[in-house]
GUTIMAR-473067 format. One line per field, with one value per atom (N, C-alpha, C): residue number from 1; x, y, z; atom name; residue in one letter. Coordinates in steps of 0.02 Angstrom, whole numbers, plus 50000, padded with zeros to 5 digits. Layout:
BEGIN
pos: NUM	...
X: X	...
Y: Y	...
Z: Z	...
site: CA	...
code: a	...
END
This chain:
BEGIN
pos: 1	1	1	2	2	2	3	3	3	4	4	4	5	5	5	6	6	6	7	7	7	8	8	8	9	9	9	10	10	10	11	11	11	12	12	12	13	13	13	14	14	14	15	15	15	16	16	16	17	17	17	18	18	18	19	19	19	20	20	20	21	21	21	22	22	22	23	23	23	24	24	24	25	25	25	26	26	26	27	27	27	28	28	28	29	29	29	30	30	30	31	31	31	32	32	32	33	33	33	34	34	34	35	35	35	36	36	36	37	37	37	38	38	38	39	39	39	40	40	40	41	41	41	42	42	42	43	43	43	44	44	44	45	45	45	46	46	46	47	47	47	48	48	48	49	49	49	50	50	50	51	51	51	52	52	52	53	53	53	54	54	54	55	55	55	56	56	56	57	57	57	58	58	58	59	59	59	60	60	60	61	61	61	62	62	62	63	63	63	64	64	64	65	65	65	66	66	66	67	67	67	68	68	68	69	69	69	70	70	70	71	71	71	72	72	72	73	73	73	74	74	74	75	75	75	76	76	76	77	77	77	78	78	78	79	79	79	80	80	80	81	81	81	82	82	82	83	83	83	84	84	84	85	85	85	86	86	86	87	87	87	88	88	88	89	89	89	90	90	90	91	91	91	92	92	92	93	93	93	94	94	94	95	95	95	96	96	96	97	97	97	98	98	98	99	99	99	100	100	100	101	101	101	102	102	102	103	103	103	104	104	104	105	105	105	106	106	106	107	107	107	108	108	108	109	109	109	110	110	110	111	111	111	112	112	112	113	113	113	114	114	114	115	115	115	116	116	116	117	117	117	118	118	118	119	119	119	120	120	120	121	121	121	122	122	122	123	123	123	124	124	124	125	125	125	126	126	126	127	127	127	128	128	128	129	129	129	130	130	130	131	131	131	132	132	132	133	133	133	134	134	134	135	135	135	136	136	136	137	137	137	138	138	138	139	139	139	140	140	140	141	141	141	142	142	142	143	143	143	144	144	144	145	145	145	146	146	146	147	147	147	148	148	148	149	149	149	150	150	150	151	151	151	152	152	152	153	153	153	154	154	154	155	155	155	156	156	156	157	157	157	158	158	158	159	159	159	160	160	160	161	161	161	162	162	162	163	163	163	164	164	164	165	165	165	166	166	166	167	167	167	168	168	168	169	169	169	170	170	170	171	171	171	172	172	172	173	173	173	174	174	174	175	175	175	176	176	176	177	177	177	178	178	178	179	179	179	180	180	180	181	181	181	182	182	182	183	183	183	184	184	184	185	185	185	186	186	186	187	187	187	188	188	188	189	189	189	190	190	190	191	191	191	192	192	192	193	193	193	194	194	194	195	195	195	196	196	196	197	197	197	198	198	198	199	199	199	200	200	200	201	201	201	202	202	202	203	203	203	204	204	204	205	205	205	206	206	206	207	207	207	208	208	208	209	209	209	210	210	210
X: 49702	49735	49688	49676	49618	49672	49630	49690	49707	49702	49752	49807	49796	49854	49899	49871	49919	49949	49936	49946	50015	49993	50070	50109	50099	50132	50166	50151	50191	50201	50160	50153	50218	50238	50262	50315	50319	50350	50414	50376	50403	50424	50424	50445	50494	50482	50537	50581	50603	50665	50707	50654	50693	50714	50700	50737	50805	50803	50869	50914	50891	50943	50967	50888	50903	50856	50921	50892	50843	50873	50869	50779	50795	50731	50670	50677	50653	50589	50614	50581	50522	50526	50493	50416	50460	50383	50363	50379	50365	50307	50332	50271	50222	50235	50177	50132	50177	50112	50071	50085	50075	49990	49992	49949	49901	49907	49858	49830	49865	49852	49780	49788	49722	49670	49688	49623	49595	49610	49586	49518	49537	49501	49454	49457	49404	49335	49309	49216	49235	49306	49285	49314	49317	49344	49398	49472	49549	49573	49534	49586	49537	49478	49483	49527	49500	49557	49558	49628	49620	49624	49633	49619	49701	49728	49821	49828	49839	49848	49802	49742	49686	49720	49730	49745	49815	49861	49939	49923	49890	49873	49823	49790	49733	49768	49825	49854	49902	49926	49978	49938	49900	49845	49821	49783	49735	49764	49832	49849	49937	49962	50046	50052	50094	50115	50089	50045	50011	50040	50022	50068	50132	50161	50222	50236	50186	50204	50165	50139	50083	50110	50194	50213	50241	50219	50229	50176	50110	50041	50035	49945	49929	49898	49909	49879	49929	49997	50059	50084	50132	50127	50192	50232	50283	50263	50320	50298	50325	50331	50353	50294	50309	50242	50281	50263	50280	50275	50226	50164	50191	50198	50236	50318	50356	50429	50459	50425	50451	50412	50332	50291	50302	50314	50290	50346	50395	50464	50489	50494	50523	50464	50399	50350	50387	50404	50403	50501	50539	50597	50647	50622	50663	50692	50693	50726	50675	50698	50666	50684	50636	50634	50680	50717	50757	50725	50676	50639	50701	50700	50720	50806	50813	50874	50849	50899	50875	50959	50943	50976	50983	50991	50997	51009	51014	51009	51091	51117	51216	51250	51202	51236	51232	51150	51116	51073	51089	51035	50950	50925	50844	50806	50842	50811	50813	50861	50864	50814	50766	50713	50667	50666	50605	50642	50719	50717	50778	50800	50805	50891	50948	51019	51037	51105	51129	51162	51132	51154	51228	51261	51321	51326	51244	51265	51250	51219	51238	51149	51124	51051	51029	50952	50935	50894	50871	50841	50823	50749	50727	50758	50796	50813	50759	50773	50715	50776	50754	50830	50767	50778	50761	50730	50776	50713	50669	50702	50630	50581	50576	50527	50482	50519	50468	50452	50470	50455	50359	50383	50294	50262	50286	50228	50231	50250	50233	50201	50180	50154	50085	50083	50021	49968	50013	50002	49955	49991	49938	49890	49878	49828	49765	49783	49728	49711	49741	49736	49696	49702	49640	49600	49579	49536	49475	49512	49463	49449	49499	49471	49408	49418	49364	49302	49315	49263	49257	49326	49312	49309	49323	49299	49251	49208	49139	49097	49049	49009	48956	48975	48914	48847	48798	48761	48742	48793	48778	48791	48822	48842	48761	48729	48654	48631	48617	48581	48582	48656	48665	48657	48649	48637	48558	48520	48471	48442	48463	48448	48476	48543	48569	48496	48473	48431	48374	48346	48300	48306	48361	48397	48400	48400	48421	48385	48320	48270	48280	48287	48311	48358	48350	48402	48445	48429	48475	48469	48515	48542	48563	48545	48579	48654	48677	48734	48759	48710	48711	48689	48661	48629	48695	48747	48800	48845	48855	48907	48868	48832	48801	48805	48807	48839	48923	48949	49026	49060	49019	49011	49018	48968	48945	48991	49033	49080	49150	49158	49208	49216	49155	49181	49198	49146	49161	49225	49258	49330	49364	49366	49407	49395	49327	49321	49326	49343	49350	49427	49429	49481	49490	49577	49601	49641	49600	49624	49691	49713	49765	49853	49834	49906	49891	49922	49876	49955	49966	50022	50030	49968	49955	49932	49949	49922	49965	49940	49999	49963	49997	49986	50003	50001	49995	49978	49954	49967	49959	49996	49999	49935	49931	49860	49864	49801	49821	49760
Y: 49174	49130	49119	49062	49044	49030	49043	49050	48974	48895	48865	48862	48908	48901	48955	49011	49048	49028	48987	48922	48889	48869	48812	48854	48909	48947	48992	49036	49075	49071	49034	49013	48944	48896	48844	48854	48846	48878	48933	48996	49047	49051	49016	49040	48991	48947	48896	48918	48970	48955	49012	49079	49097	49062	49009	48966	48963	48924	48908	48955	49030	49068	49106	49132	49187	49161	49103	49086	49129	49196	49223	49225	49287	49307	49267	49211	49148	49162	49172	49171	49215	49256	49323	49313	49274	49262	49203	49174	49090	49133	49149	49174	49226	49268	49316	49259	49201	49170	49117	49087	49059	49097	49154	49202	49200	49223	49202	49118	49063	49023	49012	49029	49055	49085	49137	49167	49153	49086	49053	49007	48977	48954	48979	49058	49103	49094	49147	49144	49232	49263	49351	49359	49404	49426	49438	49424	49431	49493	49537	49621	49651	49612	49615	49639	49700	49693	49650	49670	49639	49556	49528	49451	49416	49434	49417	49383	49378	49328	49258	49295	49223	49179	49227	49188	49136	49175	49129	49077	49070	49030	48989	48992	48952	48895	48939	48899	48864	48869	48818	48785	48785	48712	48681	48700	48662	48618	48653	48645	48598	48632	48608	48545	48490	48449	48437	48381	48371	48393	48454	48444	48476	48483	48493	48554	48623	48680	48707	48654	48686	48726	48717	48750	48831	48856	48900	48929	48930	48962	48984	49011	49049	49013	48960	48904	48876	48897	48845	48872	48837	48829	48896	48899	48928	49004	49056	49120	49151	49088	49102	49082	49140	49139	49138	49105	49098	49152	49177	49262	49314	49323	49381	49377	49344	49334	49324	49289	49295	49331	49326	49352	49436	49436	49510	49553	49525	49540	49551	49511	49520	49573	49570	49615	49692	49710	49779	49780	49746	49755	49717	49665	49614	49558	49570	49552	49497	49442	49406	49424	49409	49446	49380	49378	49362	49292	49257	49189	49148	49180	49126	49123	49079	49104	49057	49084	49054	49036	48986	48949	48900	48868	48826	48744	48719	48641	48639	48671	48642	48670	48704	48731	48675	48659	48623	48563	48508	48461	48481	48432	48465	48429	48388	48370	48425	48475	48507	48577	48567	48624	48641	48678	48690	48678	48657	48629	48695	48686	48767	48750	48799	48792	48853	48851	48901	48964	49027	49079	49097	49147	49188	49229	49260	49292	49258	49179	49158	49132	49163	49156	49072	49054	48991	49018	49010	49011	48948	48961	48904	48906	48854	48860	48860	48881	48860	48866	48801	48776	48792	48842	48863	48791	48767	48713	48651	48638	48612	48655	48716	48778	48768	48795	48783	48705	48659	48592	48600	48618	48595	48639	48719	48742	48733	48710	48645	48617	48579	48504	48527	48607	48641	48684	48713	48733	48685	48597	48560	48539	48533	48524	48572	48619	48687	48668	48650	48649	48598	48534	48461	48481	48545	48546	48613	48643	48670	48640	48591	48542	48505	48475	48430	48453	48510	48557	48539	48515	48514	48578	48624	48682	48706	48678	48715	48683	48622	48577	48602	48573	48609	48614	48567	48583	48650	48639	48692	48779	48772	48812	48841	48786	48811	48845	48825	48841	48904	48916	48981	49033	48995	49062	49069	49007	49030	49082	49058	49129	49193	49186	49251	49289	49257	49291	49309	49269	49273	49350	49345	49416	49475	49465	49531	49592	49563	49637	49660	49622	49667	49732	49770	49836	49796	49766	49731	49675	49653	49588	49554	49499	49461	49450	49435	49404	49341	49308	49230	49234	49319	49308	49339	49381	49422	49345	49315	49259	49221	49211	49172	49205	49257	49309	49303	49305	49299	49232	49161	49097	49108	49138	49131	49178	49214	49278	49220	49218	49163	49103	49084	49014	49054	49108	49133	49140	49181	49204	49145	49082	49028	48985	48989	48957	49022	49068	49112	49148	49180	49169	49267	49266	49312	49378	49430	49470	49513	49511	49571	49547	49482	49476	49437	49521	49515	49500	49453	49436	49481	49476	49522	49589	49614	49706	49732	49753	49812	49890	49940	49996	50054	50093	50137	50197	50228	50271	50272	50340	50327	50333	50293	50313	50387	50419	50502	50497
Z: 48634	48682	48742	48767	48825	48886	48931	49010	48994	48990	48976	48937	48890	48834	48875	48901	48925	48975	49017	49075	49049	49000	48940	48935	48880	48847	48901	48934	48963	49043	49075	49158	49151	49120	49097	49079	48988	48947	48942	48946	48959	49035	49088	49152	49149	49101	49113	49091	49040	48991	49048	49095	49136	49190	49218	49276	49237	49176	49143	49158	49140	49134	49170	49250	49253	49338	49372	49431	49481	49509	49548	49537	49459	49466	49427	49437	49421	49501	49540	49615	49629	49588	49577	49535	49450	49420	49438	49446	49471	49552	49602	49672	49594	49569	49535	49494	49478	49435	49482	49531	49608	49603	49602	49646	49586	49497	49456	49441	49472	49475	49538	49593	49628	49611	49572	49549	49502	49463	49450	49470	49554	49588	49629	49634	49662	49607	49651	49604	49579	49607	49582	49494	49490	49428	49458	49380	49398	49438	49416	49431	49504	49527	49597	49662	49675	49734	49785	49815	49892	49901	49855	49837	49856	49845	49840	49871	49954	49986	49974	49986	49997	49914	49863	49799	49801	49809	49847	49864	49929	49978	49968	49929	49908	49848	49795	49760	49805	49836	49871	49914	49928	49949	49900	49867	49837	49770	49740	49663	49682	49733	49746	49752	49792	49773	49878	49880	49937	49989	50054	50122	50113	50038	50047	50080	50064	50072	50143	50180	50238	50274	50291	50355	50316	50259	50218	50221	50239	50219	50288	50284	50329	50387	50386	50472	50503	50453	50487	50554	50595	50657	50652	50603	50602	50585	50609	50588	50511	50472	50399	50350	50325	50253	50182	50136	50074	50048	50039	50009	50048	50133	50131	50131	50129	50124	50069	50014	49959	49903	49902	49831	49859	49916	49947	49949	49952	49971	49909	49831	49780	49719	49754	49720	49739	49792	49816	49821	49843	49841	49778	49749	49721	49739	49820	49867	49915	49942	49987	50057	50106	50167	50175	50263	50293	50301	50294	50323	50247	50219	50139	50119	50103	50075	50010	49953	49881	49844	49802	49779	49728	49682	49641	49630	49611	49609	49617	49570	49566	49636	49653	49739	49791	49784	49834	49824	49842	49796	49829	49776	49781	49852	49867	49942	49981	50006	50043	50028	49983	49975	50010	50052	50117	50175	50167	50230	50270	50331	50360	50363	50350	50324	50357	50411	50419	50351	50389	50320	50347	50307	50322	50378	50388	50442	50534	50520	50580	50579	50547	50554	50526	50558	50524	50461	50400	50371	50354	50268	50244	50188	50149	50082	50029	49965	49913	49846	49829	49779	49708	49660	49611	49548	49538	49487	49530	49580	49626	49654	49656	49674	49609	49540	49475	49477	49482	49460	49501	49538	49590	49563	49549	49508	49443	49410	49355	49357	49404	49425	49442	49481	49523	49434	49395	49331	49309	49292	49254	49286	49366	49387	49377	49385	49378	49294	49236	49193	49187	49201	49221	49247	49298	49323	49274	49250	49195	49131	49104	49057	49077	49122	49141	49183	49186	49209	49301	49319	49406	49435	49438	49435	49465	49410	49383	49357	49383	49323	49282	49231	49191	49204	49230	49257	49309	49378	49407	49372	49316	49273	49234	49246	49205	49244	49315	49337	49371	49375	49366	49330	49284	49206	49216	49233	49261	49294	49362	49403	49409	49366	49353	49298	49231	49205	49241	49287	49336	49395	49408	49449	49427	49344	49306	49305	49327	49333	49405	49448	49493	49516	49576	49563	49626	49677	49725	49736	49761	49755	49828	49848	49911	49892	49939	49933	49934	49931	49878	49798	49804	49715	49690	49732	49706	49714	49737	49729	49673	49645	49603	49534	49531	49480	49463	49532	49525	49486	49505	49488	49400	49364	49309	49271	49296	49257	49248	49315	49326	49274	49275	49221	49127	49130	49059	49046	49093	49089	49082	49128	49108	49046	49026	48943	48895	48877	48826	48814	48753	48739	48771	48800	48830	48805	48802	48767	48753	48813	48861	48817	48808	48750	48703	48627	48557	48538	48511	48471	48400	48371	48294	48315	48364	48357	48333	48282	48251	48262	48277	48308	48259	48215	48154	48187	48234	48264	48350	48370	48444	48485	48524	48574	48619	48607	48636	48696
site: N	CA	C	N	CA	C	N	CA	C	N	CA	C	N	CA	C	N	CA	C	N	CA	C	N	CA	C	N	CA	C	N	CA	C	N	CA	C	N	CA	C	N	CA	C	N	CA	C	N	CA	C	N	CA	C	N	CA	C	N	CA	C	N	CA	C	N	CA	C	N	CA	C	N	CA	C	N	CA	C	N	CA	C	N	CA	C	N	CA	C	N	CA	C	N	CA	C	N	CA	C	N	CA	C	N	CA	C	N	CA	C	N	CA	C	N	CA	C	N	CA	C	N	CA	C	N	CA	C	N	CA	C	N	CA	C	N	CA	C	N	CA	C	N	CA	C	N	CA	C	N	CA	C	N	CA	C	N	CA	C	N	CA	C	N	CA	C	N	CA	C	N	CA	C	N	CA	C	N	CA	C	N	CA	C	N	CA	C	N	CA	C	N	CA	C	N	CA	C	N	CA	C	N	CA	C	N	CA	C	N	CA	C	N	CA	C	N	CA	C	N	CA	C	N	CA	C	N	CA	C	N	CA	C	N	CA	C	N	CA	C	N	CA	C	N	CA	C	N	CA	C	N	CA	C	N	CA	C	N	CA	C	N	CA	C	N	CA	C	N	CA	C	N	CA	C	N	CA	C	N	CA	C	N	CA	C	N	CA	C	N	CA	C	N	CA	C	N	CA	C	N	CA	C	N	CA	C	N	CA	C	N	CA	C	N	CA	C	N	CA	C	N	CA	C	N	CA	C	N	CA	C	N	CA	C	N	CA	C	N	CA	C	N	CA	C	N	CA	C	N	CA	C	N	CA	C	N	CA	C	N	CA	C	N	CA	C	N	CA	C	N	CA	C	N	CA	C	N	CA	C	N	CA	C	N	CA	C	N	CA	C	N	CA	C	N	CA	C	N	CA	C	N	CA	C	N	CA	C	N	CA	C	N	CA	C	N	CA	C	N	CA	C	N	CA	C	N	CA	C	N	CA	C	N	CA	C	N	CA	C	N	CA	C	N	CA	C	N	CA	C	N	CA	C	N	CA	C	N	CA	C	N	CA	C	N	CA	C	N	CA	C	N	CA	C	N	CA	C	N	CA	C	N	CA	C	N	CA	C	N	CA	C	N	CA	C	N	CA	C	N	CA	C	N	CA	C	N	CA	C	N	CA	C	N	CA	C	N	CA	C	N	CA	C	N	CA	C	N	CA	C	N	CA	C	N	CA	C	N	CA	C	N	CA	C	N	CA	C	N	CA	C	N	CA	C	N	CA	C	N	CA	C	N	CA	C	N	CA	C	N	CA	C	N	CA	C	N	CA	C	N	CA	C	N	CA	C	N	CA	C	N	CA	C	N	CA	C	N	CA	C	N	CA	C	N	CA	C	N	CA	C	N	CA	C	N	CA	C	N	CA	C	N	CA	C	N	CA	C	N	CA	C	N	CA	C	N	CA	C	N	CA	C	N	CA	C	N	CA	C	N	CA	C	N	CA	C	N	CA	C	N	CA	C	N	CA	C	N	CA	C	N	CA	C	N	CA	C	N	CA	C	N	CA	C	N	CA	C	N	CA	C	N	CA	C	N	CA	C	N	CA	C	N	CA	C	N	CA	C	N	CA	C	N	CA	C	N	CA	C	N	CA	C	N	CA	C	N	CA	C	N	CA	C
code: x	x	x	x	x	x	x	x	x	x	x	x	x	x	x	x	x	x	x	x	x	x	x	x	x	x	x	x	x	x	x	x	x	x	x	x	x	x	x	x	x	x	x	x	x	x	x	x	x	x	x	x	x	x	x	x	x	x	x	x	x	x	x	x	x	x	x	x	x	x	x	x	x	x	x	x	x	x	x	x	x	x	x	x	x	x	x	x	x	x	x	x	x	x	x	x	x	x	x	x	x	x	x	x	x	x	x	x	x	x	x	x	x	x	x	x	x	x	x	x	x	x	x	x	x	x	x	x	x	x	x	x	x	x	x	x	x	x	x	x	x	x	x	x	x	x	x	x	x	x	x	x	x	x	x	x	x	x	x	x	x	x	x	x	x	x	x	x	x	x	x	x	x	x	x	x	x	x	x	x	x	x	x	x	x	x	x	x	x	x	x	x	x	x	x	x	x	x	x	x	x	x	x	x	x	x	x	x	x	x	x	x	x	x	x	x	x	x	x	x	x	x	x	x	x	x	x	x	x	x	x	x	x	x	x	x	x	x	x	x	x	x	x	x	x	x	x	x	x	x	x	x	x	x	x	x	x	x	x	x	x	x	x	x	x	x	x	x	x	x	x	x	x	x	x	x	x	x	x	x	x	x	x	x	x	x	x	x	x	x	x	x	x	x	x	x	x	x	x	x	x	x	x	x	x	x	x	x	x	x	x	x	x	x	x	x	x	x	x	x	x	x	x	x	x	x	x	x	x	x	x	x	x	x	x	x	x	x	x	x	x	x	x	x	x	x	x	x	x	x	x	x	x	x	x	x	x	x	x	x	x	x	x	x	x	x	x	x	x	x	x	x	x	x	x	x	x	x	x	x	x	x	x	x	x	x	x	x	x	x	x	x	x	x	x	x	x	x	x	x	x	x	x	x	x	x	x	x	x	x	x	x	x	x	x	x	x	x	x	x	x	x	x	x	x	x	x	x	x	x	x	x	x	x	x	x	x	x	x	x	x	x	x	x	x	x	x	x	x	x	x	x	x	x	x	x	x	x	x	x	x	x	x	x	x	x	x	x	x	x	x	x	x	x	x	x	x	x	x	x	x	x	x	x	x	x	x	x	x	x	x	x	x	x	x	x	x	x	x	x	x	x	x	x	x	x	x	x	x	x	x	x	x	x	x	x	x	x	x	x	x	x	x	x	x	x	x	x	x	x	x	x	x	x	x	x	x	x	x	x	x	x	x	x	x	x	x	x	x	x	x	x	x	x	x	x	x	x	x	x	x	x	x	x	x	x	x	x	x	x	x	x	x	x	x	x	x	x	x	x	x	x	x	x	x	x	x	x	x	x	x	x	x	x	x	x	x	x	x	x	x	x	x	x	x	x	x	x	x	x	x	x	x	x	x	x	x	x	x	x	x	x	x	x	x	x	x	x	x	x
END
């Protein structure tokens, strides 16, 4: 499976059939896949630390649906963040911090998504109506997906010339830190054209791992 298919198949697909069923925590994988959708667009390798925010935030600029989400990221004028109130809040509690309240289409129509609704307890919050939340990362999914088809990304050329001076670098014991980002460049595109190991549909397992 190559990170687009896993993009369709389970970022898409599979996140879709939980919106259908299972609103709430629809909110949960929908921000966790938000954040692999970014690291996509970095130069590091996936399991990098420390990357999370810049990754969030980088996908809701660059991939979302134009402007829509600015006053949600990390330059907006407001003291609400998308990444720590909801990816941060349902990663560690389940739960969304107090900036959000969450909701569904048959509650609320989809205009009112982003926009701020008195809660129960008196407070203003922002709503986020559950299949207009997935619809944009839908929309943010196939873009990232056009953009590694067609190699916007990453052009092939500069892709040579990296492999270049990466072989050129290799005898060295240190490295600048334009030759270490130029390394990161060339791992990066492998990972997005090759196929992904971490889910084997056919592993069959005959004894236990010790």
């Amino acid at each position: 499976m190559t990170i687009t298919e896993f993009i369709r198949n389970v970022l898409i697909t599979e996140i879709g059939d939980i919106v259908d069923r299972h609103k709430y925590l629809s909110f949960g994988v929908v921000s966790q896949g938000i954040e692999l959708l970014g690291a996509c667009l970095d130069e590091n390798e996936f399991d990098k630390q420390g990357q999370s925010a810049n990754r969030f935030n980088m996908a809701l600029h660059e991939l979302f649906p134009e402007h829509k989400y600015d006053d949600f990221g990390p330059e907006s004028a407001s003291d609400v963040s998308l990444y720590r109130d909801l990816r941060c809040g349902f990663l560690h509690n389940v739960l969304p911090k107090k900036a959000f309240s969450l909701t569904e289409i048959k509650n609320a129509p989809s205009r009112l998504h982003l926009t701020k609704v008195d809660a129960e307890d008196g407070s203003q919050r922002y709503l986020l109506v559950a299949e207009e939340f997935y619809g944009d990362f839908v929309s943010a999914c196939e873009t990232l997906i056009h953009m590694i088809e067609t190699k916007e990304i990453m052009e092939k050329l500069e892709i040579k010339k990296i492999i270049v001076r990466i072989r050129h670098l290799s005898g060295k014991r240190r490295h600048s830190k334009d030759e270490r980002e130029l390394q990161g460049k060339g791992k990066k595109y492998a990972i997005l054209n090759q196929d992904i190991d971490f889910l084997n549909t056919n592993l069959k397992v005959t004894e236990p791992i010790k």
